[in-house]
C-alpha distance (Angstrom), angle and dihedral (degrees) to the residues before:
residue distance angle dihedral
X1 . . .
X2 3.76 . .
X3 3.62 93.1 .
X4 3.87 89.4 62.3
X5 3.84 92.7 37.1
X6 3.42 84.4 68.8
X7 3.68 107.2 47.8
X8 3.90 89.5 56.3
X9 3.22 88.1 56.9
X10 3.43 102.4 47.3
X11 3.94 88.0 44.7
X12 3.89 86.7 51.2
X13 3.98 94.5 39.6
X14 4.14 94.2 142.2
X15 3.89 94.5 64.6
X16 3.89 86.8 30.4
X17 3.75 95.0 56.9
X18 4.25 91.4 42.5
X19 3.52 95.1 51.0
X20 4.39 94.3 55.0
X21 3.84 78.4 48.5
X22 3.53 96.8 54.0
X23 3.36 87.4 43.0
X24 3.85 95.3 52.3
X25 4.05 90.6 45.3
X26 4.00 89.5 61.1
X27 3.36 91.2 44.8
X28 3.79 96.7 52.7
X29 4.07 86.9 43.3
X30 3.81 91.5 55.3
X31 3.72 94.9 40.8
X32 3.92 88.2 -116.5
X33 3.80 109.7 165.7
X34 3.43 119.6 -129.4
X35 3.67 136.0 -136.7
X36 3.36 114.7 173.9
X37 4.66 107.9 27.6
X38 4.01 93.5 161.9
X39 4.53 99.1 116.4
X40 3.50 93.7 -166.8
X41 3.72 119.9 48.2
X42 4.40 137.7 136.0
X43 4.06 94.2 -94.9
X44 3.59 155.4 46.2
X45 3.87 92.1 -59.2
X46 3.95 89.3 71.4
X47 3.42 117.4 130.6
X48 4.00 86.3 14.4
X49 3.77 144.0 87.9
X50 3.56 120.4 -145.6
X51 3.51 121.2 -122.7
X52 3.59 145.6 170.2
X53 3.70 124.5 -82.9
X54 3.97 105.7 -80.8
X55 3.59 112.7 -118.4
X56 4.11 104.6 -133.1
X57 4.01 131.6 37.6
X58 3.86 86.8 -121.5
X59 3.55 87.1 67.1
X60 3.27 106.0 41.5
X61 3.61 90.9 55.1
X62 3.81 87.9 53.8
X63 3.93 95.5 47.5
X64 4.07 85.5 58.7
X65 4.17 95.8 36.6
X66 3.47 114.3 37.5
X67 4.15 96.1 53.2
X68 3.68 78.2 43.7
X69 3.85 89.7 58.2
X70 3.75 98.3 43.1
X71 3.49 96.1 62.7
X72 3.64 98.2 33.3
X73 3.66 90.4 55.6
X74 4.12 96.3 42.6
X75 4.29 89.7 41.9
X76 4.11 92.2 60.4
X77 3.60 90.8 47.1
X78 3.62 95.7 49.4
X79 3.57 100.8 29.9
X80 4.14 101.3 47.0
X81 3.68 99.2 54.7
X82 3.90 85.1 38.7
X83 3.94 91.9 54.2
X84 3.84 89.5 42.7
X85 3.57 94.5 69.1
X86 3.83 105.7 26.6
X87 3.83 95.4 44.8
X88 3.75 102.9 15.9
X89 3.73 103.0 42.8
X90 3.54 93.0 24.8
X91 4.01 104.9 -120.4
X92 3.88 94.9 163.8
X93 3.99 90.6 165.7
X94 3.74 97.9 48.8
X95 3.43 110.1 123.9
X96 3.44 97.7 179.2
X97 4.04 99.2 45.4
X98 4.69 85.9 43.9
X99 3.78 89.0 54.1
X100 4.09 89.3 45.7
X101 3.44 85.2 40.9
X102 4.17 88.5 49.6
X103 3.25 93.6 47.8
X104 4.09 99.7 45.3
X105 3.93 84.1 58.6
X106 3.64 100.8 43.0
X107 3.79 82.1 54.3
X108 3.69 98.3 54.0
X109 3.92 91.9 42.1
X110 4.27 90.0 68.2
X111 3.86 100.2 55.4
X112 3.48 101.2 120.8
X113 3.44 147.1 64.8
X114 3.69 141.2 -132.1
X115 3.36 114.3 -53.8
X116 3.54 93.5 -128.9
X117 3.91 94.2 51.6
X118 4.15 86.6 52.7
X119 4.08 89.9 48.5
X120 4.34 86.3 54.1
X121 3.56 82.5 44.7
X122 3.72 93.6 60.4
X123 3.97 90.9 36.6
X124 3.86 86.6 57.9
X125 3.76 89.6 53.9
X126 3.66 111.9 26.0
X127 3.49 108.0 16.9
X128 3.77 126.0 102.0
X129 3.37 122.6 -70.0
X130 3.71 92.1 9.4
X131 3.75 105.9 140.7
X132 3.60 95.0 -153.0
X133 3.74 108.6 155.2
X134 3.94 104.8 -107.5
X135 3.86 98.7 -123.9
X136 3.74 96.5 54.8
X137 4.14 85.4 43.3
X138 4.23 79.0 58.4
X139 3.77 100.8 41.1
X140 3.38 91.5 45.2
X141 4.13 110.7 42.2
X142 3.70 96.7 88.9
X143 3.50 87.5 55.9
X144 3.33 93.4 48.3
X145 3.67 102.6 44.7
X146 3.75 90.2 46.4
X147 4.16 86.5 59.2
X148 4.18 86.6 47.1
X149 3.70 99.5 52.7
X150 3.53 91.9 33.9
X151 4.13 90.4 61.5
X152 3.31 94.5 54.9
X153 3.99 92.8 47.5
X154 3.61 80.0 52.6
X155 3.90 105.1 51.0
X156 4.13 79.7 52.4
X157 3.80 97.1 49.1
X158 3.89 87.8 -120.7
X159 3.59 88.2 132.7
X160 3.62 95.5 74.1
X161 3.79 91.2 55.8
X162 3.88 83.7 55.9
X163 3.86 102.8 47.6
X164 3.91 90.6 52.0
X165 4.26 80.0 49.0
X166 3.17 83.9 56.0
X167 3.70 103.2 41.6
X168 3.99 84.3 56.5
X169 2.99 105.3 56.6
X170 3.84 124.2 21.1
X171 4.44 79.5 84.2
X172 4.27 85.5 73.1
X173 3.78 89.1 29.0
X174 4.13 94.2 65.3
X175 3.57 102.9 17.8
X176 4.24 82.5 97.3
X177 3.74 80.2 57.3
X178 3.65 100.1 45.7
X179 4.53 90.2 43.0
X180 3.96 77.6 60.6
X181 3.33 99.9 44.8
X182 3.60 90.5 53.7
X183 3.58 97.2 43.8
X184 3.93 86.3 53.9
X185 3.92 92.7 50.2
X186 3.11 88.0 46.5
X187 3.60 101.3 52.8
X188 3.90 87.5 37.9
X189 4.22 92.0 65.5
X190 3.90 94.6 37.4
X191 3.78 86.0 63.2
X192 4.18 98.7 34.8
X193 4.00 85.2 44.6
X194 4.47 83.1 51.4
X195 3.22 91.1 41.8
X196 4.03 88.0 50.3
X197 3.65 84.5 45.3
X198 4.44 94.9 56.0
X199 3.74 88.0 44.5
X200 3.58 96.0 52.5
X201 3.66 91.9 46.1
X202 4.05 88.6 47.6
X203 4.18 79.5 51.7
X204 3.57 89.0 55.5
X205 3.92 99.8 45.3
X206 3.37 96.6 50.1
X207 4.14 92.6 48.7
X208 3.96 90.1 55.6
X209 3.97 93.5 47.6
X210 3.72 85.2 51.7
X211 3.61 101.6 46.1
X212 4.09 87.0 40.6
């Protein structure tokens, strides 16, 4: 299971590499220590750095959601226009749109952290004795059970087969969204451009009484 572990991520190494820097950045900002900095490397630490426990449950969660954010956020914007064209409109010989479309996925496959950061996650929060106030421990267990699960379909390359999932399909997923977007623009400049058109006129009207 490590073996394949680590050919997704070396298939995938954009998002692999920006999610151990992510990492790193928090860990500088909250004065973390490291022990282990190296991004790429034969084992479960791939696409990590190895740090110290972090000292509060606020950061914790952070150290697991923010990376998890980063890449999340820059994978759908690469990886839906990407998908539009190569999958959607069928541009097989792109080689732009396949290397966005690359990219996009090899972003969305490193969203996770270790699986032993997301388990001291779920200590912090759900595990006894925790003290966590019992609205935040609400709000936040989706979250939180998203960036469990998600580990451990990490740490079995699973993740890959889930990015190019997504890569397929979010096109037929949010064309209904993009029809009424379009339909809305649409309808937006057809009443700006009349709207143009009455003001214009008013222009005009008020021109001839004047020169009358």
């Amino acid at each position: 299971m490590r073996i394949l572990y680590v050919i997704v991520k070396a298939l995938t190494f954009p998002g692999t590499l920006l999610h151990a820097l992510w990492e790193h950045c928090l860990c500088r900002r909250f004065k973390c220590p490291l022990e282990d900095a190296r991004y790429f490397q034969a084992n479960e630490l791939c696409g990590h750095v190895e740090h110290e426990f972090m000292p509060t449950r606020g950061k914790r969660f952070l150290i697991c959601f923010l990376p998890f954010l980063f890449n999340l956020i820059l994978g759908l914007l690469i990886v839906i226009p990407a998908s539009v064209h190569v999958i959607k409109l069928q541009q097989y010989t792109n080689i732009f749109y396949l290397l966005m479309l690359w990219l996009g996925i090899s972003l969305l496959t490193s969203l996770f952290s270790l699986v032993e950061d997301a388990l001291a996650l779920w200590e912090s929060f759900y595990g006894a004795g925790n003290g966590a106030n019992i609205v935040v421990k609400i709000l936040l267990f989706p979250i939180i059970a998203i960036l469990v699960a998600g580990a451990y379909l990490e740490r079995w390359g699973l993740t890959l087969l889930t990015s190019i999932a997504a890569a397929w399909f979010l096109p037929e997923l949010l064309s209904p969204i993009a029809g009424a977007l379009v339909s809305v623009n649409n309808a937006l400049s057809g009443w700006l451009a009349e709207k143009a058109a009455q003001a214009q006129d008013a222009t005009e009207a008020v021109s001839t009484t004047v020169a009358s």
